[in-house]
N, C-alpha and C positions, 0 to 999 in steps of 0.2 A: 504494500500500500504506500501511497504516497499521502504526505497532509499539507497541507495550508493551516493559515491562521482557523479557519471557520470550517474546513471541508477536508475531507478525505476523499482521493481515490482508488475506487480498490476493480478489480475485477469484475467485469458484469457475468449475472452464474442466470441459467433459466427462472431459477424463485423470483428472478426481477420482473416478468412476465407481468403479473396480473396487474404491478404498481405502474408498470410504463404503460398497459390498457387501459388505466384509467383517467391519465391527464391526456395521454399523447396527440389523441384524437382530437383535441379542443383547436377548434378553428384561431383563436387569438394567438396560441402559440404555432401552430401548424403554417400561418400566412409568413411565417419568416425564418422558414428553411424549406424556401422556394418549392412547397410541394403540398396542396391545401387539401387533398385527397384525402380522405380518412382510410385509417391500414386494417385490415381484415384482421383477425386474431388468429389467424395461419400465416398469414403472409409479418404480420410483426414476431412471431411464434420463429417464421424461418430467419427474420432478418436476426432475433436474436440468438440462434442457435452458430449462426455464422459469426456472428461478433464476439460471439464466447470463445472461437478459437483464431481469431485473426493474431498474424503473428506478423509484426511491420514491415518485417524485412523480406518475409517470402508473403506476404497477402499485401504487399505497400499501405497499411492502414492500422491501426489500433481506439479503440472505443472503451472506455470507461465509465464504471459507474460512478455517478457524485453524490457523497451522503454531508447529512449534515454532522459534524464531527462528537457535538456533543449529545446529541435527540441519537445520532443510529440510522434519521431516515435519508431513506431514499430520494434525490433533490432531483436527476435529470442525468444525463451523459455528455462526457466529450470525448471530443474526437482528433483525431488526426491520421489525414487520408491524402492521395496520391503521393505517399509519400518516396520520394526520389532518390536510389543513392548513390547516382551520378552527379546530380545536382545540391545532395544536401538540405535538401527544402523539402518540406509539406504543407500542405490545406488544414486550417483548423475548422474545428466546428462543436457546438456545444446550443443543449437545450437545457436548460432548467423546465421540468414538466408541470407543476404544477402553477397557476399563477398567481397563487396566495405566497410562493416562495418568490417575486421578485422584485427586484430593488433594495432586498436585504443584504447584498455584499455576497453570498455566495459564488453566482455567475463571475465577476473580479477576480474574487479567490481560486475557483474551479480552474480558470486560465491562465493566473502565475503559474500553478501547479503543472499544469499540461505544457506550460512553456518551460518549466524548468526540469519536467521529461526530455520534450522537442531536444532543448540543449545538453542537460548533464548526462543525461541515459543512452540517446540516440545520438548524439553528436550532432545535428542536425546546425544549420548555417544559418536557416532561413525560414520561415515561418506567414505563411500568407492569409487571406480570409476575406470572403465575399458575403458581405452584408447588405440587405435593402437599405435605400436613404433614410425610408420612413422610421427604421429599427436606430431610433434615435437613442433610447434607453441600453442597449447593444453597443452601440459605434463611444460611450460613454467607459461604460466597464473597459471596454478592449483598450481606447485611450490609458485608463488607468494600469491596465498591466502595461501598459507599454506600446502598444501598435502606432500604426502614423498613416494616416491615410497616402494612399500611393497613386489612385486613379479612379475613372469613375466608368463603370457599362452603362452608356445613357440605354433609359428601355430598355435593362437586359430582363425584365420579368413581368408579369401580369399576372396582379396580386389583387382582390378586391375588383376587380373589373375595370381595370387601371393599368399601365405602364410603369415600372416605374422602376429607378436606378439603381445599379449596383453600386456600393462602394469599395472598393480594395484595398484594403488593409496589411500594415504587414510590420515585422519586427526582425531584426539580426540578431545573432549570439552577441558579436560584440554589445551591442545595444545593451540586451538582458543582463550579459552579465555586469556592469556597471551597479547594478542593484543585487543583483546574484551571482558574485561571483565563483569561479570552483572553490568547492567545498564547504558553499552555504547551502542553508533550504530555506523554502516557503517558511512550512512549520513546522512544529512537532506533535508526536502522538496524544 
C-alpha cells in the first residue's frame, strides 16, 4: 500500500465490486471521464477482474483503489494508463465515486500518491492528463499536486449535449521531486 496524508492506496480485489456499482453509475461523476454511459454489472464485473491483474509494464496500465485512511472506506480509483517505457510517460486518471466524498482533499491527496508511484516506483519522467474545461473542481486539485496546464483539445468531447474542451495537463519528475524528493513520501500509515 501506499499513503498520503488523508488516503491510502492499496490494491483493487473483486469485494470492490458492489461499492464501485453503487456511485459509478451516477451521471454527475460519469460526465467527466468522457464516457456518460452507465456500465452493466458484467461489463464493470469484467472491467474489474482485468484491473485486479494489470501489471504496468506488460499491460502499460495500473489502477488503484482509494480509501479513506482513517474511516477504511472505499473513496474511488486511480489510474495510470498508456503507460510508455520508451518514452517514460503515462496518462493519469482518477474518480473519486461517490459525490458526498468531494472537495474534501482526498482527490489532491489520491494524486500526490499516484505521482509519487509514477516517479519513485516506476521511474516514470512524465506524467500527462486530459480533463474537460468545465471539471473546474479537477483542473484545481491537479494544480495542487502539481500539474500545469500544457494545451487545450478545442471540442474534443460532447458532454451534456455540448462540445466542449479538453485540457492537458501534465507534470515532470524533476518538477515532483522539488517537493518529493528521493527518499521522501506523501504519508505514513
Amino acid at each position: 500500500m501506499y499513503y498520503g496524508e488523508l488516503v491510502r492506496l492499496r490494491a483493487l480485489e473483486m469485494e470492490d465490486l458492489d461499492i464501485i456499482l453503487k456511485y459509478f453509475n451516477n451521471l454527475e461523476i460519469r460526465q467527466y471521464l468522457n464516457n456518460q454511459i452507465p456500465m452493466s454489472r458484467n461489463a464493470e464485473q469484467q472491467w474489474l477482474e482485468r484491473a485486479t491483474k494489470l501489471d504496468p509494464w506488460r499491460d502499460g496500465a495500473m489502477t488503484l483503489a482509494i480509501e479513506d485512511k482513517k474511516a477504511g472506506q472505499f473513496l474511488g480509483t486511480v489510474s495510470l494508463f498508456n503507460i510508455s517505457k520508451q518514452n517514460k510517460r503515462a496518462e493519469f486518471g482518477i474518480a473519486i465515486h461517490n459525490p458526498e466524498n468531494l472537495g474534501k482533499g482526498f482527490g489532491t491527496d489520491a494524486t500526490l500518491v499516484m505521482l509519487w508511484v509514477a516517479f519513485h516506483v516506476l521511474g516514470l519522467n512524465s506524467v500527462y492528463l486530459v480533463t474537460l474545461d468545465m471539471n473546474k473542481r479537477g483542473q484545481r486539485a491537479y494544480e495542487k499536486a502539481g500539474f500545469r496546464k500544457a494545451g487545450v483539445h478545442r471540442q474534443g468531447a460532447f458532454v451534456n449535449g455540448a462540445f466542449q474542451d479538453f485540457i492537458v495537463m501534465d507534470i515532470l519528475k524533476d518538477e515532483f521531486f522539488k517537493s518529493y524528493p528521493a527518499g521522501t513520501v506523501v504519508g505514513e500509515p
